[in-house]
TORLOMI-390811 format. One line per 10 residues: number of its first residue (from 1); their letters; for each residue x, y, z of C-alpha. Coordinates in Angstrom, 3 decimals. Layout:
N
NUM = A = X:Y:Z; ...
//
This chain:
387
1 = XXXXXXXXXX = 32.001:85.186:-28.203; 30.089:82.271:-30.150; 31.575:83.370:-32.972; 34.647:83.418:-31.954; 34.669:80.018:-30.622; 33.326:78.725:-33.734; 36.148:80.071:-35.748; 38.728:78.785:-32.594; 36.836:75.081:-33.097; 37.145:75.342:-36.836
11 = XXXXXXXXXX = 41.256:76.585:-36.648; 41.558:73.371:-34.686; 39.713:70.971:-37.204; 42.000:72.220:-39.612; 44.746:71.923:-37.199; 43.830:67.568:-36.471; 43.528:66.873:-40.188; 46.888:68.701:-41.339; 49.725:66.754:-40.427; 52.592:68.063:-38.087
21 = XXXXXXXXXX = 54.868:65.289:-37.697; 57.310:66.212:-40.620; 60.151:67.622:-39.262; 62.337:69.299:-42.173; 66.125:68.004:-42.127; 68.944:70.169:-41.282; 70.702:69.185:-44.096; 67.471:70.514:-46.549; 67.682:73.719:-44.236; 71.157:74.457:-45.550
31 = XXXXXXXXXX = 69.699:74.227:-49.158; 66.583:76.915:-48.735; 66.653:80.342:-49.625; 65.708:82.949:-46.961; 62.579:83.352:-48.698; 61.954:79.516:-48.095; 62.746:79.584:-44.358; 60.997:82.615:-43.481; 57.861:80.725:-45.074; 58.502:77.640:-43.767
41 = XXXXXXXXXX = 58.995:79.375:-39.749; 55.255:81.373:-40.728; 53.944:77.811:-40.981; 55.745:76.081:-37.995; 54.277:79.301:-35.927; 51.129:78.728:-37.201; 51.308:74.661:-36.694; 52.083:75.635:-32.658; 49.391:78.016:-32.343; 46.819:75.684:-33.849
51 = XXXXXXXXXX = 48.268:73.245:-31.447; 48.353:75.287:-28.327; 44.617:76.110:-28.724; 43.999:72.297:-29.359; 45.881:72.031:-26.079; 44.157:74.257:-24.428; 40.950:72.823:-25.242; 41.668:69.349:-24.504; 42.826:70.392:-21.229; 39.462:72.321:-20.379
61 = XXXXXXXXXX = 37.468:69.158:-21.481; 40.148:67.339:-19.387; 39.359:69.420:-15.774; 35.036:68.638:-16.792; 35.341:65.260:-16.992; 34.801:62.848:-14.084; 37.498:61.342:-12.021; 35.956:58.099:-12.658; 36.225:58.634:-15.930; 39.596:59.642:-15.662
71 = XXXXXXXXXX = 40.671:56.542:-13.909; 38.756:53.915:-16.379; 40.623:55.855:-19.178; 44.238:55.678:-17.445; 43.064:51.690:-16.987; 42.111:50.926:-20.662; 46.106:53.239:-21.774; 47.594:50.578:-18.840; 45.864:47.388:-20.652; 46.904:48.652:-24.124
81 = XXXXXXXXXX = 50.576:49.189:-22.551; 50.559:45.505:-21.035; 48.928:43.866:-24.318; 51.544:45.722:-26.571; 54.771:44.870:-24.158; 54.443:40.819:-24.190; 54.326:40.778:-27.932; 58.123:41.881:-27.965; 60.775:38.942:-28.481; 63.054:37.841:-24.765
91 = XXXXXXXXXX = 65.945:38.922:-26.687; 64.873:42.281:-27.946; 62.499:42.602:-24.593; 64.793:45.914:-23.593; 65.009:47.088:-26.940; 61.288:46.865:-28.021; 60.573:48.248:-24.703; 62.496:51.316:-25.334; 61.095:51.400:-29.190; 57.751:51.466:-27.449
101 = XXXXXXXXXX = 58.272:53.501:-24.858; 58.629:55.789:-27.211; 56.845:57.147:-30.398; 55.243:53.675:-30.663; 53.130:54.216:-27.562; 52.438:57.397:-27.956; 50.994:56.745:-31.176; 48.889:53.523:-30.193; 47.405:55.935:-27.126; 46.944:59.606:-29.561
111 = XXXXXXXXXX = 43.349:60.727:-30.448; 41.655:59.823:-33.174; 40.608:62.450:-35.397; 36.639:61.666:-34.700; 37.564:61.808:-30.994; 39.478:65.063:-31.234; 35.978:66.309:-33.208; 34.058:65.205:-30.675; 35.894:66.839:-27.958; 35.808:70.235:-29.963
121 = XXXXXXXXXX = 31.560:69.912:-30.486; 31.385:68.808:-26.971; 33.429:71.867:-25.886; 31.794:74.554:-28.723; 28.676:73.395:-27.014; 29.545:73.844:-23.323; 30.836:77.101:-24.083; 27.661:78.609:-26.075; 25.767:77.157:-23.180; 27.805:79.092:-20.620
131 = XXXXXXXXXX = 27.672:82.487:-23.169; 23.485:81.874:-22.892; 23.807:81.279:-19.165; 25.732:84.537:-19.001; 23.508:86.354:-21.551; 20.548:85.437:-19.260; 21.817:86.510:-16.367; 22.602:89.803:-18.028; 19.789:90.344:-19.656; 17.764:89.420:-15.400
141 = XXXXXXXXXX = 20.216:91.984:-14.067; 19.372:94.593:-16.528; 15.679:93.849:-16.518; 16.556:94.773:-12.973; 18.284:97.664:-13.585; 15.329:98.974:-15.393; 12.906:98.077:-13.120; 14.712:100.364:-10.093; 15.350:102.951:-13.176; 11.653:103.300:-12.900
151 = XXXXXXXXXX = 10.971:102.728:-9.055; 13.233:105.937:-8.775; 11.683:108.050:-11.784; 8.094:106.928:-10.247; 9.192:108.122:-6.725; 11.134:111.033:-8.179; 7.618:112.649:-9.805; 6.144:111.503:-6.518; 8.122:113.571:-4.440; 8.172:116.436:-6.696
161 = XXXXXXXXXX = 4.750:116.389:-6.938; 4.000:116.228:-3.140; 6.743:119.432:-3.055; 4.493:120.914:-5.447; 1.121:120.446:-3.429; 2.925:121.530:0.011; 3.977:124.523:-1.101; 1.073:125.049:-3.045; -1.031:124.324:-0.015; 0.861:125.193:2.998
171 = XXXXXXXXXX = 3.623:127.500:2.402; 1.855:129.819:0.060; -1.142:130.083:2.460; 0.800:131.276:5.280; 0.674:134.607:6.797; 3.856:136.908:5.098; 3.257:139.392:7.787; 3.913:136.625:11.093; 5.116:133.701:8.865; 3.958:130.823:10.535
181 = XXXXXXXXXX = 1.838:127.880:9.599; -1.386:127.332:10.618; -0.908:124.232:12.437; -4.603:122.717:11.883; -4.253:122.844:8.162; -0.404:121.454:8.619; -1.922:118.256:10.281; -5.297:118.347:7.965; -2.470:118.136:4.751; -0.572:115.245:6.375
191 = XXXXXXXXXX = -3.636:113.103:7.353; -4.679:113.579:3.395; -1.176:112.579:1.995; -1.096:109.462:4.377; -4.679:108.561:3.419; -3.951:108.860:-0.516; -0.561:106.608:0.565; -2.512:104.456:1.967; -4.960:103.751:-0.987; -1.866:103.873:-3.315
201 = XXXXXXXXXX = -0.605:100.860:-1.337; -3.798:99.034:-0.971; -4.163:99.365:-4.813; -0.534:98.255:-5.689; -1.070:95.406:-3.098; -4.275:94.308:-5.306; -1.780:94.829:-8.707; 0.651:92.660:-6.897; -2.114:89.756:-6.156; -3.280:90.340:-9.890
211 = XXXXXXXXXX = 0.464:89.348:-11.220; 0.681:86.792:-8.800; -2.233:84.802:-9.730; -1.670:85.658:-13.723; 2.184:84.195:-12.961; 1.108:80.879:-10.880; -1.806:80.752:-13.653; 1.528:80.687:-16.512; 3.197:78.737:-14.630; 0.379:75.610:-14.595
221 = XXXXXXXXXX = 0.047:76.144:-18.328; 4.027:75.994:-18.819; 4.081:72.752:-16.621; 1.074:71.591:-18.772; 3.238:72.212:-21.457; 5.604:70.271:-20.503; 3.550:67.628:-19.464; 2.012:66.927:-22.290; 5.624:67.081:-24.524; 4.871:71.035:-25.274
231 = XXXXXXXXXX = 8.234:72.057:-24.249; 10.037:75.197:-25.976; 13.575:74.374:-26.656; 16.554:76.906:-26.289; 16.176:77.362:-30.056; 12.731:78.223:-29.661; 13.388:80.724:-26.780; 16.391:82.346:-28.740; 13.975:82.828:-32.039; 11.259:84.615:-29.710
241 = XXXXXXXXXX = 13.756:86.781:-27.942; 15.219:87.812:-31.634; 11.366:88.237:-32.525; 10.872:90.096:-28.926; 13.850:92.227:-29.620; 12.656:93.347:-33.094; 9.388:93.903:-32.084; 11.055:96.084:-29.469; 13.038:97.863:-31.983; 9.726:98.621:-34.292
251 = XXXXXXXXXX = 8.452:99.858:-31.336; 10.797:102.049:-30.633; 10.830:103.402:-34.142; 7.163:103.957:-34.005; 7.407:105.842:-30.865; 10.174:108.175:-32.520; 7.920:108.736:-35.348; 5.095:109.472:-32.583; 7.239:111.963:-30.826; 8.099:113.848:-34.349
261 = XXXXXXXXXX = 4.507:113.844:-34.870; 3.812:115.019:-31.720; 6.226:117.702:-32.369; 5.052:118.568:-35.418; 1.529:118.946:-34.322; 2.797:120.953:-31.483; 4.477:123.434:-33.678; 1.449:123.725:-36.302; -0.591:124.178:-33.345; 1.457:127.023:-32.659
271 = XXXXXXXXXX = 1.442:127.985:-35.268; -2.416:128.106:-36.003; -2.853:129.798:-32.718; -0.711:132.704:-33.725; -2.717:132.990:-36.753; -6.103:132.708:-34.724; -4.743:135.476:-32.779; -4.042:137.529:-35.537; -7.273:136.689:-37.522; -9.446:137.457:-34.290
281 = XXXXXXXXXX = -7.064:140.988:-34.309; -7.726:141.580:-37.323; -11.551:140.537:-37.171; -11.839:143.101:-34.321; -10.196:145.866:-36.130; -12.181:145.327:-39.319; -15.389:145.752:-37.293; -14.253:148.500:-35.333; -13.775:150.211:-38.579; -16.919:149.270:-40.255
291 = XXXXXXXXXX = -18.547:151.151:-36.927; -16.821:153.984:-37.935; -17.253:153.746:-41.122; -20.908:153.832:-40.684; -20.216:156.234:-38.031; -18.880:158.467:-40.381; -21.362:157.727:-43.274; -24.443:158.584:-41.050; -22.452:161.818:-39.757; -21.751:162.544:-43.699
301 = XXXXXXXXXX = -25.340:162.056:-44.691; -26.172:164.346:-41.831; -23.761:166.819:-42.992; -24.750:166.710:-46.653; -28.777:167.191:-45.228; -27.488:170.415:-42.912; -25.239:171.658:-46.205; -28.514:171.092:-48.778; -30.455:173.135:-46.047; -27.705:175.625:-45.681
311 = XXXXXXXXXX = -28.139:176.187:-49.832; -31.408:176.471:-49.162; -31.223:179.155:-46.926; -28.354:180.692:-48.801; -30.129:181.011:-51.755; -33.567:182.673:-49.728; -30.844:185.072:-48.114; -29.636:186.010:-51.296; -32.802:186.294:-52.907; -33.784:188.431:-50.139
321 = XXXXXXXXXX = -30.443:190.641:-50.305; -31.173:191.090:-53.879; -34.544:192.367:-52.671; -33.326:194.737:-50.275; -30.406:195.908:-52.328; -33.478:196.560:-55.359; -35.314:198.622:-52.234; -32.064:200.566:-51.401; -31.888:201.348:-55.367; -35.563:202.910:-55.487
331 = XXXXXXXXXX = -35.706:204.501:-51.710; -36.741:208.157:-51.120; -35.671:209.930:-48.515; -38.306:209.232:-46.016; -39.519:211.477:-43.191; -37.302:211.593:-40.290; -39.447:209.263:-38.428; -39.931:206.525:-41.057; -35.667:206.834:-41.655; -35.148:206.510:-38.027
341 = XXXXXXXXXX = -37.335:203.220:-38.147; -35.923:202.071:-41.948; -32.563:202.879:-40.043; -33.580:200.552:-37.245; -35.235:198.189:-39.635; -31.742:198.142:-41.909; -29.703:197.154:-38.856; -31.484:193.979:-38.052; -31.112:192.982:-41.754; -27.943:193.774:-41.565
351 = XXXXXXXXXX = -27.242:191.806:-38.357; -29.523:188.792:-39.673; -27.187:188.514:-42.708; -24.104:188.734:-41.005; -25.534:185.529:-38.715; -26.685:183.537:-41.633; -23.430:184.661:-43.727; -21.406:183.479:-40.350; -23.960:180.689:-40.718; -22.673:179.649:-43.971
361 = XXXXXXXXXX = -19.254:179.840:-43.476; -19.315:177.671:-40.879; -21.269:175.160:-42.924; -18.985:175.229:-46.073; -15.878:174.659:-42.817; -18.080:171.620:-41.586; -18.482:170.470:-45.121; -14.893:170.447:-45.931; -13.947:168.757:-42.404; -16.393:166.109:-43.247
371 = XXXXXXXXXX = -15.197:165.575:-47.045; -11.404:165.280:-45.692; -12.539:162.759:-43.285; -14.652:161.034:-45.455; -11.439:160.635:-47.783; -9.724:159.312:-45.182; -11.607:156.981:-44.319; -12.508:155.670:-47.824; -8.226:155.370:-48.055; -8.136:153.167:-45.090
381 = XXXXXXX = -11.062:151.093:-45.636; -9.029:150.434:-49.301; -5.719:149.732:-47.855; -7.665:147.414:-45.172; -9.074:145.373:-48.689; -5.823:145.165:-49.904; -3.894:143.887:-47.451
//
């Protein structure tokens, strides 16, 4: 709006130094080209809007100014009117009164250009002075504004948060079964929420005396100020507001880049405890399988000790077997009595070596199991390394 007064202020000043009193001649009219009068009607328009905002402005600097004023002016036009009247001949008295009755007067009482500029400052000033005065009072009723912005959003989270704590506290607690409220805890709750009311109020009264005391203690060092000739101007009040507002503005771009930051750190959080999670998985199944693994290596060292003592034994069976089967080569037929016990005797050999051949069968089945599982397990504990 400044702005646009100054350019309004500076139209005019061009207006008061360009000179409107030429009136073109019918007769040089006729002569023009179209071209000519079409320019020449752009620039009479422009001439009457120049002078209708020089008008205008005059007349708003006329309505501000003091009747007094008003009537010491109309005085001075009346003396200037009676000084200019007697200097006219008795003869010619009519005539030079009509001749200044007209343009003559009217150019004796017109502005002069430094008065005209003077009017214009006057008037750019009054009207950035009322643009401040409105800018202030926008800027109070927005501070306002924000001010019950934040009364509500602080009682908003109040109230949710006392919703919260009853139902957290008193509803939840009830009995489903009879679903009523146990009326000592109802009035236990309430005498709690008005106590911690209470204290809230006592400690925003205390607040309240803080900021008083800080604001009468501003105020004695602003009237110092001024006092002592330590006044701020408007200019100086403008320049800290510009300073206050970019300061504002830096702030707000620092708390954007907070927020991203915060946002950031939230997701690497995330994802770091998805990764902790899957590291502590994987720690746990890595141990589980070195159990087994040791599991299985102390069952396989077992194994390999039961098969060595199974060769063992295989090997004294055999040697045996070849014994016997050398005995069956050589025998003579005994008496009956010695065949009958040979007979018996051949039977329990016969029955031992079925046990320990069952024996060893069952071994060599064990031994297999164990190498297959053994295999396996040396597999997995390789694919575990490589991945």
């Amino acid at each position: 709006m400044a702005a646009s007064l100054s350019r309004t202020v500076s139209e005019v000043s061009g207006s008061l130094v360009s000179d409107s009193s030429n009136p073109v001649p019918p007769e040089s009219l006729l002569e023009m080209e179209t071209d000519q009068i079409k320019q020449l009607l752009e620039q009479t328009e422009h001439t009457c809007k120049f002078l209708e905002k020089e008008v205008n402005m005059f007349e708003k600097f006329i309505k501000r100014l003091d009747p007094k004023d008003m009537m010491v002016s109309n005085a001075a036009a009346a003396q200037l009117e009676s000084r200019v009247l007697p200097a006219v001949g008795g003869g010619q008295r009519k005539k030079g009164r009509q001749r200044i009755g007209g343009p003559s007067v009217e150019k004796l009482l017109k502005l002069t250009l430094e008065q005209k500029c003077d009017i214009a400052s006057r008037e750019l000033d009054e009207l950035r002075e009322e643009v401040n005065k409105k800018c202030r009072e926008k800027e109070k009723t927005l501070d306002n504004h924000r001010a019950m912005i934040t009364e509500c959003d602080f009682l908003l989270s109040e109230l949710t948060k006392s919703s919260y704590e009853f139902q957290r506290d008193i509803i939840r607690t009830t009995n489903k079964q009879r679903g009523n409220v146990l009326t000592e805890k109802l009035f236990r709750y309430f005498e709690e929420y008005i106590k911690s009311r209470d204290s809230l109020v006592e400690k925003i009264g205390l607040k309240n005396s803080a900021m008083k005391v800080k604001r009468k203690k501003l105020m004695n060092q602003l009237k110092q100020k001024e006092e002592s000739g330590e006044v701020r101007h408007e200019v100086d009040y403008d320049q800290l507001k510009i300073e206050n507002k970019q300061l504002h503005e830096r702030v707000d771009e620092k708390n954007t880049q907070l927020l991203e930051l915060k946002l950031s750190a939230g997701k690497t959080m995330q994802t770091l405890n998805y990764y902790k999670t899957k590291v502590s998985g994987m720690s746990a199944d890595s141990k589980r399988l070195d159990d087994e693994i040791a599991q299985r290596q102390e069952l396989l060292s077992k194994i390999e000790t039961e098969s060595e003592l199974v060769t063992i034994e295989k090997s004294r069976a055999e040697e045996s077997n070849k014994g016997i089967h050398s005995r069956l080569d050589n025998y003579r037929v005994p008496e009956v009595m010695a065949y009958v016990s040979e007979r018996a005797s051949q039977y329990e050999l016969m029955k031992t070596l079925h046990i320990w051949q069952r024996k060893v069968e069952i071994a060599e089945m064990t031994l297999r199991t164990h190498q297959q599982t053994w295999h396996q397990l040396t597999k997995r504990s390789l694919q575990y390394k490589t991945n």
